[in-house]
MARDO-597585 format. One record per residue (C-alpha): residue in three letters; x, y, z; chain. Coordinates in steps of 0.1 Angstrom, whole numbers, plus 2048, in hexadecimal, padded with zeros to 3 digits. Layout:
<recs>
REC  res  east  north   up  chain
REC  ALA     X      Y    Z      A
...
</recs>
This chain:
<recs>
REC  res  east  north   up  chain
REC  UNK   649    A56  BCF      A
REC  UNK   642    A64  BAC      A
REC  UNK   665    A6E  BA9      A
REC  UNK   673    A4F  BB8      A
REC  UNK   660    A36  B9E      A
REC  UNK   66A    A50  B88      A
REC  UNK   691    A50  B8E      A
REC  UNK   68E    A29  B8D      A
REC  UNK   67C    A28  B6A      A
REC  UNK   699    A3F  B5E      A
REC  UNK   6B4    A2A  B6F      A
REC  UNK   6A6    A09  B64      A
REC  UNK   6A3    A18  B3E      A
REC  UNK   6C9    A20  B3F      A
REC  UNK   6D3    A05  B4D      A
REC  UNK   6C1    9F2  B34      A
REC  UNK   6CE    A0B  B13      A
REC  UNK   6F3    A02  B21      A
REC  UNK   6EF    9DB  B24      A
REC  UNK   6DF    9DA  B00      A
REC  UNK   6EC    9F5  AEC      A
REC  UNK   707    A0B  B03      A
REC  UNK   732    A01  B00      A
REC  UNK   739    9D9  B07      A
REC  UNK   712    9D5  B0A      A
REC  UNK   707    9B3  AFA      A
REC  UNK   706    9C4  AD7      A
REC  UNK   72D    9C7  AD6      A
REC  UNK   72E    9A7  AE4      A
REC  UNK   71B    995  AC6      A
REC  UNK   72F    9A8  AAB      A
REC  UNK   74F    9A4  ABD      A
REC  UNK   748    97D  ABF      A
REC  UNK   73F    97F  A99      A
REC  UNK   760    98B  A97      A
REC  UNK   772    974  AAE      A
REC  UNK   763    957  A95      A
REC  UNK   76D    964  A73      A
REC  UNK   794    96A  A84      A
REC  UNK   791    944  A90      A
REC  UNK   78C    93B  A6E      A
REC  UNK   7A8    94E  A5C      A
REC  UNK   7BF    943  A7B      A
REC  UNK   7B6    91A  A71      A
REC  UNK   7BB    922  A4C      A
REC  UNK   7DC    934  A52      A
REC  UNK   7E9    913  A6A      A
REC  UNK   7E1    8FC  A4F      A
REC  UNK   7F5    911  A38      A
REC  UNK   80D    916  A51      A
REC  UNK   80F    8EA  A58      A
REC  UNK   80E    8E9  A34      A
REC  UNK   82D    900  A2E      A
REC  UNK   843    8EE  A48      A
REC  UNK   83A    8D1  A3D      A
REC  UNK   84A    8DA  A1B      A
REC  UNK   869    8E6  A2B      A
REC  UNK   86E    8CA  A3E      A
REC  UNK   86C    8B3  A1E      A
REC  UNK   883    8C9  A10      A
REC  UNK   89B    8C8  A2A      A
REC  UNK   89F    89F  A2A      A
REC  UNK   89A    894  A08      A
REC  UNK   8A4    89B  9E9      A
REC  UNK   884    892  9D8      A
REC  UNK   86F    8B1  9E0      A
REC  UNK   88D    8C5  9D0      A
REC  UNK   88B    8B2  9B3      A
REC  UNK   868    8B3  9B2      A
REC  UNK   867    8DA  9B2      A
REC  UNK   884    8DF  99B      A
REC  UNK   86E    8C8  980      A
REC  UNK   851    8DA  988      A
REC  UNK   85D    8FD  988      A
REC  UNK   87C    8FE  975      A
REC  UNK   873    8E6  95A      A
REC  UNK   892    8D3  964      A
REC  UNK   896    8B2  94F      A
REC  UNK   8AD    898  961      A
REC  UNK   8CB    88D  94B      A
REC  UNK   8C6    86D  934      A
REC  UNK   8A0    87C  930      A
REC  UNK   88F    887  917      A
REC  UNK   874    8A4  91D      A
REC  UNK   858    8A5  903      A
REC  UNK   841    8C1  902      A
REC  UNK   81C    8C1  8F7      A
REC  UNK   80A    8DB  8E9      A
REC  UNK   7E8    8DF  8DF      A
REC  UNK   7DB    8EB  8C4      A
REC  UNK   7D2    912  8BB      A
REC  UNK   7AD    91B  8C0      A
REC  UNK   7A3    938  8A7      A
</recs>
């Protein structure tokens, strides 16, 4: 009987080592839900860039407005019959 309770003891202390501690035991399982998390939140930030850039094509594929803003912006493009004026700030010694 020694043996048996023995052999059980044993058993039950594996068993117990492999739910806590062994290969997909609930340790993996909290550090691979950590990881499942921090994914999920590059994966939002990369959709809004990802809306965010098609939204940008889009308005440059029907108007002429975005181009024009970008070319300004960008380029330093000056539309004809305007006149650009730069400001610049004094030098700080």
């Amino acid at each position: 009987m020694r043996i048996f309770a023995l052999a059980l003891i044993i058993l039950l202390s594996w068993l117990q080592f492999e739910l806590w501690l062994g290969k997909n035991g609930i340790s993996d399982y909290y550090s691979v839900n950590n990881e499942i998390e921090v994914q999920q939140l590059v994966n939002e930030k990369l959709l809004t860039r990802n809306a965010e850039m098609f939204a940008e094509i889009d308005d440059l594929r029907q108007g002429l407005d975005a181009i024009e803003e970008r070319a300004r912006h960008e380029l330093g493009m000056v539309k004809e019959g305007e006149t650009f004026y730069r400001l610049i700030g004094e030098e700080s010694n």
